[in-house]
N, C-alpha and C positions, 0 to 999 in steps of 0.2 A: 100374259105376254112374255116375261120373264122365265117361263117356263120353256117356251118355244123355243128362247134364246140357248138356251142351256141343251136343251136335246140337240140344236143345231152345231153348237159348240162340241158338247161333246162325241159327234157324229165325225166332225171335222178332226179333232185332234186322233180319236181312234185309226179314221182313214190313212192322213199322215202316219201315224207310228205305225201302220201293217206296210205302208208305203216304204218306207224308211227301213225295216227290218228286211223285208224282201230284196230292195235293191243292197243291201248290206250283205245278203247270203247270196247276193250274185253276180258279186263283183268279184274279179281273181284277187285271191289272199298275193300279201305283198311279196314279194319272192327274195328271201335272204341269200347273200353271197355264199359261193361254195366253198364250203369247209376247205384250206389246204391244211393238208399234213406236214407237221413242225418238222422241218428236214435239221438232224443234228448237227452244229459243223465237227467237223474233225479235228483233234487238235495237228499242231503243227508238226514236223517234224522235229526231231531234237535239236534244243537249245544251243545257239552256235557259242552266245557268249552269257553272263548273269545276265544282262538287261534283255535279254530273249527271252531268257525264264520267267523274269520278271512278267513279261508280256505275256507269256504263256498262263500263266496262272493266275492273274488277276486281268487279263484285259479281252484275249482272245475270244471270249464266248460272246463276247457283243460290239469288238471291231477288230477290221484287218490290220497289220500293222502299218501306219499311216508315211507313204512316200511324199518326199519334193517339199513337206515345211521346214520353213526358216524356224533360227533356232531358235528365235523368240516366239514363235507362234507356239511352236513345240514346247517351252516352257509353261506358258500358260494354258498348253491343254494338261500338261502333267500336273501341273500344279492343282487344277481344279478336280483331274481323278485322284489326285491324293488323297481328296478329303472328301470323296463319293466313296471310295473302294480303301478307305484305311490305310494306304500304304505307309512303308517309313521314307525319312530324311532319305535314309541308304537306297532304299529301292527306286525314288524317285531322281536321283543322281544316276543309276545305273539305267534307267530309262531313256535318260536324256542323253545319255553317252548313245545307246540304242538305236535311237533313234537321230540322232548329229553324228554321227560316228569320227 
């Protein structure tokens, strides 16, 4: 009787996995987002004052330069790219002039 059991069992589990395999090679493959192309930004034109340059060269490749913050806000965004992007004392005053004019 235990034998029965077993043909039957393995009868079953066989069916399911050609079940399972088939419905798996017939389902549409997941459809990845379409590649876009890294569009380079351009630098700016030429540096009107140093905190431009400033901007120009440590900031510009990953933001625009930022209108209409108050001067505190602006401090504590310079202050936290200070110490992302290594600037100095001096550049981060010339920034702030920059950007407060």
């Amino acid at each position: 009787m235990s034998f029965k059991y077993w043909i039957k069992g393995s009868l079953t589990l066989t069916l399911v996995s050609a079940l399972g395999l088939a419905a798996q090679q017939n389902s549409t493959p997941a459809t990845t987002p379409p590649v876009s192309t890294a569009v380079q930004k351009q630098p700016p034109a030429q540096p009107q004052s140093e905190g431009e340059r400033v901007f120009q060269q440590n900031c510009w490749r990953c933001h625009d330069a930022p209108e209409g913050f108050s001067p505190r806000i602006s401090g504590t965004i310079v202050r936290h790219m200070r110490v992302r992007a290594s600037l100095s004392q001096h550049d981060e005053q010339v920034l702030l002039k920059f950007f407060n004019p």
